[in-house]
C-alpha positions as CSV (number, residue, x, y, z in Angstrom):
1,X,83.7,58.7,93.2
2,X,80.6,58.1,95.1
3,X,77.2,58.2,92.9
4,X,74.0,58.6,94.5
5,X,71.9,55.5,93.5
6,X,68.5,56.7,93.0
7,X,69.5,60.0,91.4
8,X,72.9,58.8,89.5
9,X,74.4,62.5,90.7
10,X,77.8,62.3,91.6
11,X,77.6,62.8,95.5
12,X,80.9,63.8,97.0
13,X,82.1,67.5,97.6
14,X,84.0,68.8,94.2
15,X,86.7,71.3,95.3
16,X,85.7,74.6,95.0
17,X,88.2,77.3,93.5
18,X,89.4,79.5,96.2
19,X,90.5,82.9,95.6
20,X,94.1,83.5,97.8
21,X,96.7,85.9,97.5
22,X,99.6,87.5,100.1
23,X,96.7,89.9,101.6
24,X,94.1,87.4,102.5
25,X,97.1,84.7,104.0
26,X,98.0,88.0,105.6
27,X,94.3,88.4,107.4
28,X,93.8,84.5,107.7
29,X,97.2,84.3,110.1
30,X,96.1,87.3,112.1
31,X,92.1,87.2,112.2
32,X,90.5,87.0,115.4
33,X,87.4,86.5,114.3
34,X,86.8,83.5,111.3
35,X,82.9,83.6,111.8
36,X,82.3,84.4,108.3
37,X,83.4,81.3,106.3
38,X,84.0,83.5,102.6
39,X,84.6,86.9,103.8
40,X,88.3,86.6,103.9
41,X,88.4,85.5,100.1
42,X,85.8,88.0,99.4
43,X,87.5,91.3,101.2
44,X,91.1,89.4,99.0
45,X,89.1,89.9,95.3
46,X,87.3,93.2,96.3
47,X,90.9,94.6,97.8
48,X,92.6,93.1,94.0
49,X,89.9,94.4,92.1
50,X,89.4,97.8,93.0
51,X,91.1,98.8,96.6
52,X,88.9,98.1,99.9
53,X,86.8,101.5,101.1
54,X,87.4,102.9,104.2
55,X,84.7,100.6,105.6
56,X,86.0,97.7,104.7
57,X,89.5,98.3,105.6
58,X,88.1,99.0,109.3
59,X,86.9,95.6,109.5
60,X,89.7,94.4,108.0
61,X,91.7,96.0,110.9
62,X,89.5,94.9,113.4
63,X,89.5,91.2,112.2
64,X,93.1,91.3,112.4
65,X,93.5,93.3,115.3
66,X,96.2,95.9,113.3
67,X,95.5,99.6,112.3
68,X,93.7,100.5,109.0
69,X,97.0,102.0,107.7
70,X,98.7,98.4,108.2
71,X,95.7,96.6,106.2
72,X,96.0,99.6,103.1
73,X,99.6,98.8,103.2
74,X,99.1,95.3,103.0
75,X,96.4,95.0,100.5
76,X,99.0,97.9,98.3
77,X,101.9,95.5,98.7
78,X,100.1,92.5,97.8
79,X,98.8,94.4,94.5
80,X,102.3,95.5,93.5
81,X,103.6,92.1,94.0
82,X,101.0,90.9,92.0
83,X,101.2,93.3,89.4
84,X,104.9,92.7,88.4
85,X,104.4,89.4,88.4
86,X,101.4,89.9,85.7
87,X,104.0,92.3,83.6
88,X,106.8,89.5,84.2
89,X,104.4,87.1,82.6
90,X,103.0,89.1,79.5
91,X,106.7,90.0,78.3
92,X,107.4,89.0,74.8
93,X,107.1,85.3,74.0
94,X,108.0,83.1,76.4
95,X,110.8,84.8,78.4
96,X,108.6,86.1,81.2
97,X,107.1,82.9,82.1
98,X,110.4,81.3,82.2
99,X,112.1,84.4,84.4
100,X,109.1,83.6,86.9
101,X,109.1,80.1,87.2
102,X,112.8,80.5,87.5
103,X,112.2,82.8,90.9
104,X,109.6,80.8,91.8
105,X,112.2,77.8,91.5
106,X,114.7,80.2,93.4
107,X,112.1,80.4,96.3
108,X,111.9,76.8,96.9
């Protein structure tokens, strides 16, 4: 840990939390274009949150070089996967947790 010495502020570079998912390890492998340092994870929690709108899914598929059709159905698979993993997890008491760290265990 590096402090400044006139200021006392602790000087080197915290890591900041990054929002990733299937979708935006999907766009990061296939983007042509990485000018926007951000966008990617932004696009990711907007596509989560609420779905991506028309415009964004064309610069998705531009970015990517792919169709719009192959981003929704990304961004849609992505979601699903998510989503039963979320319902896995919130099953009574513990059992879901351990059925998912189980797969998870399975998968490596």
């Amino acid at each position: 840990m590096k402090i400044d010495g006139v200021s006392g502020f602790h000087i080197e570079r915290a890591e900041v939390p990054v929002f990733t998912s299937g979708f935006t390890r999907w766009v990061e492998q296939r983007s042509t274009d990485l000018a926007y340092p951000g966008l990617i994870e932004v696009l990711g929690v907007m596509a989560r949150d609420h779905g991506l709108a028309e415009e964004e899914v064309d610069l998705v598929a531009r970015m990517t070089g792919t169709t719009p059709e192959t981003v929704v159905r990304e961004y849609r698979r992505d979601n699903t996967i998510w989503a039963e993993e979320q319902a896995r997890m919130y099953q009574s008491g513990l059992a879901g947790l351990d059925a998912h760290l189980d797969e998870i265990a399975r998968q490596h």
